[in-house]
C-alpha positions as CSV (number, residue, x, y, z in Angstrom):
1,X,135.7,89.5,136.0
2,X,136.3,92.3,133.3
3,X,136.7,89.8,130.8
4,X,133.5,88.4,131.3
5,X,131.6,91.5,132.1
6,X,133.2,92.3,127.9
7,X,132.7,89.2,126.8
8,X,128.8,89.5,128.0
9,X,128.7,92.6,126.5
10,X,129.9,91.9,123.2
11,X,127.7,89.1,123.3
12,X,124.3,90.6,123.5
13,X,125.7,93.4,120.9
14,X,126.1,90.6,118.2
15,X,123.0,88.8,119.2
16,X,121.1,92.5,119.0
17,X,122.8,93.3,115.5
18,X,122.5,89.8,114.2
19,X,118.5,89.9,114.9
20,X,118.1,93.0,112.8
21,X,120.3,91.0,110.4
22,X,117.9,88.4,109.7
23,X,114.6,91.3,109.6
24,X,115.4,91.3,105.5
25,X,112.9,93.1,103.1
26,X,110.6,91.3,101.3
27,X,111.9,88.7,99.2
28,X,111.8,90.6,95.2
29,X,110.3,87.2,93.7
30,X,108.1,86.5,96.3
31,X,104.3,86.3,95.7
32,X,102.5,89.2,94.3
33,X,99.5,87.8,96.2
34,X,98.8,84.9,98.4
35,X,96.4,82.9,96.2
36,X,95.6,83.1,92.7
37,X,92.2,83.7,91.7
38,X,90.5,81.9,88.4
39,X,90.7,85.0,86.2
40,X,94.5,85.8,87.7
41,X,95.7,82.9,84.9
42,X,94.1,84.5,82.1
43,X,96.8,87.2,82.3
44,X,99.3,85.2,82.3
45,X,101.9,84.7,79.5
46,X,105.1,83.4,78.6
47,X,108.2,83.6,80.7
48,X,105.6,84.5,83.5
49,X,106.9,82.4,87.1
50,X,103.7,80.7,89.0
51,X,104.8,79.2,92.5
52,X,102.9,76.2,93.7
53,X,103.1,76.1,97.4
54,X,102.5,73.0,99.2
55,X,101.3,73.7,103.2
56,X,101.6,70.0,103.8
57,X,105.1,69.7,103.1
58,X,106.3,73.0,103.5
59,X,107.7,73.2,99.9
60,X,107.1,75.6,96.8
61,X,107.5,74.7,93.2
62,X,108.3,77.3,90.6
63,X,106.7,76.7,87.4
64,X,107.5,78.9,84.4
65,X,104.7,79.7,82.1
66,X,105.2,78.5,78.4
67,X,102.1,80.2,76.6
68,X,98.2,80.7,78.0
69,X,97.6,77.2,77.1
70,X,99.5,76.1,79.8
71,X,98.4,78.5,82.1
72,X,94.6,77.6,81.6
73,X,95.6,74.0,82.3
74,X,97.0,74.9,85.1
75,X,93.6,76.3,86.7
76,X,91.4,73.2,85.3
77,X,89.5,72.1,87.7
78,X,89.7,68.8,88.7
79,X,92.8,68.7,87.5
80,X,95.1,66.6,89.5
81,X,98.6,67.7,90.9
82,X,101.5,65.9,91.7
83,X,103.6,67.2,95.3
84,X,107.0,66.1,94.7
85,X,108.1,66.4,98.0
86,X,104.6,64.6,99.7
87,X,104.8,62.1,96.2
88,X,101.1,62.4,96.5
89,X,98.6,63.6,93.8
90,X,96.2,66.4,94.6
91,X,92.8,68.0,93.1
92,X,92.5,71.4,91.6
93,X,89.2,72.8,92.7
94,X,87.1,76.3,93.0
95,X,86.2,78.0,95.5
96,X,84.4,81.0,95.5
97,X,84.3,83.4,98.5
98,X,81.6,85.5,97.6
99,X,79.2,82.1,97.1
100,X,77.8,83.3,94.0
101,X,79.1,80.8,91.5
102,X,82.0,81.2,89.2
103,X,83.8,83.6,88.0
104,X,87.0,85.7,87.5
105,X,87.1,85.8,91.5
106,X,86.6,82.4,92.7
107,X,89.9,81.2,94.0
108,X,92.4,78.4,92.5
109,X,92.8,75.6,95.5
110,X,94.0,72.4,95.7
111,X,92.7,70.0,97.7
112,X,93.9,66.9,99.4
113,X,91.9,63.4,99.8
114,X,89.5,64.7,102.7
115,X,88.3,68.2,101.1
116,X,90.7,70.2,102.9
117,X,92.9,72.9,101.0
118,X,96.6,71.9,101.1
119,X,97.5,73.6,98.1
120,X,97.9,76.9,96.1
121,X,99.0,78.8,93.0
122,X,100.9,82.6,93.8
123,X,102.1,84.5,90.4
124,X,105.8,85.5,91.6
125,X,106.8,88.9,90.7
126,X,108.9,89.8,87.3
């Protein structure tokens, strides 16, 4: 019974250390911010990381920035992109929260077949 009663115990001791194991700080390359707006890929230069994070598939794709040529590319709208992971192609498109048109904050979303936003660009930190 004392072996059990210590095996118990050391049991929930692991189990409460290995929880605050896995509570790890934030990831250093993670996203700066969740979505990127319009005027967020006119700063961007080269040797500059964007991630392209697909919701549908649950998989990000780091892109690394060659010039500002690229960059505004990226952000064309209408543009379409290609989800290895879903092998489907997807539509860049604008959306602007404030309702007032474009401009520098009208966010950077990709869009699947019905409308609906399945995509998005986050600048990963240096």
């Amino acid at each position: 019974m004392k072996t059990l009663k210590t095996l118990l115990t050391t049991t929930l001791a692991l189990v409460a250390l290995s929880s605050a194991a896995f509570a790890l700080p934030a990831w250093k390359g993670g996203p700066a911010t969740p979505a990127m707006n319009k005027g967020d890929f006119d700063g961007l230069k080269a040797g500059d990381k964007v991630a392209l994070v697909c919701k549908a598939s649950d998989s990000i794709v780091v892109i690394d920035i060659k010039d500002q040529k690229e960059a505004q590319e990226l952000c064309t709208e209408g543009r379409m992109i290609h989800c290895p992971t879903c092998k489907k192609d997807y539509k860049t498109t604008f959306v602007n929260p404030t309702g007032k048109g474009p401009g520098p904050q009208t966010k950077v979303v990709v869009v699947n077949e019905k409308g609906e936003p399945c995509m998005f660009f986050a600048k990963l930190k240096s």
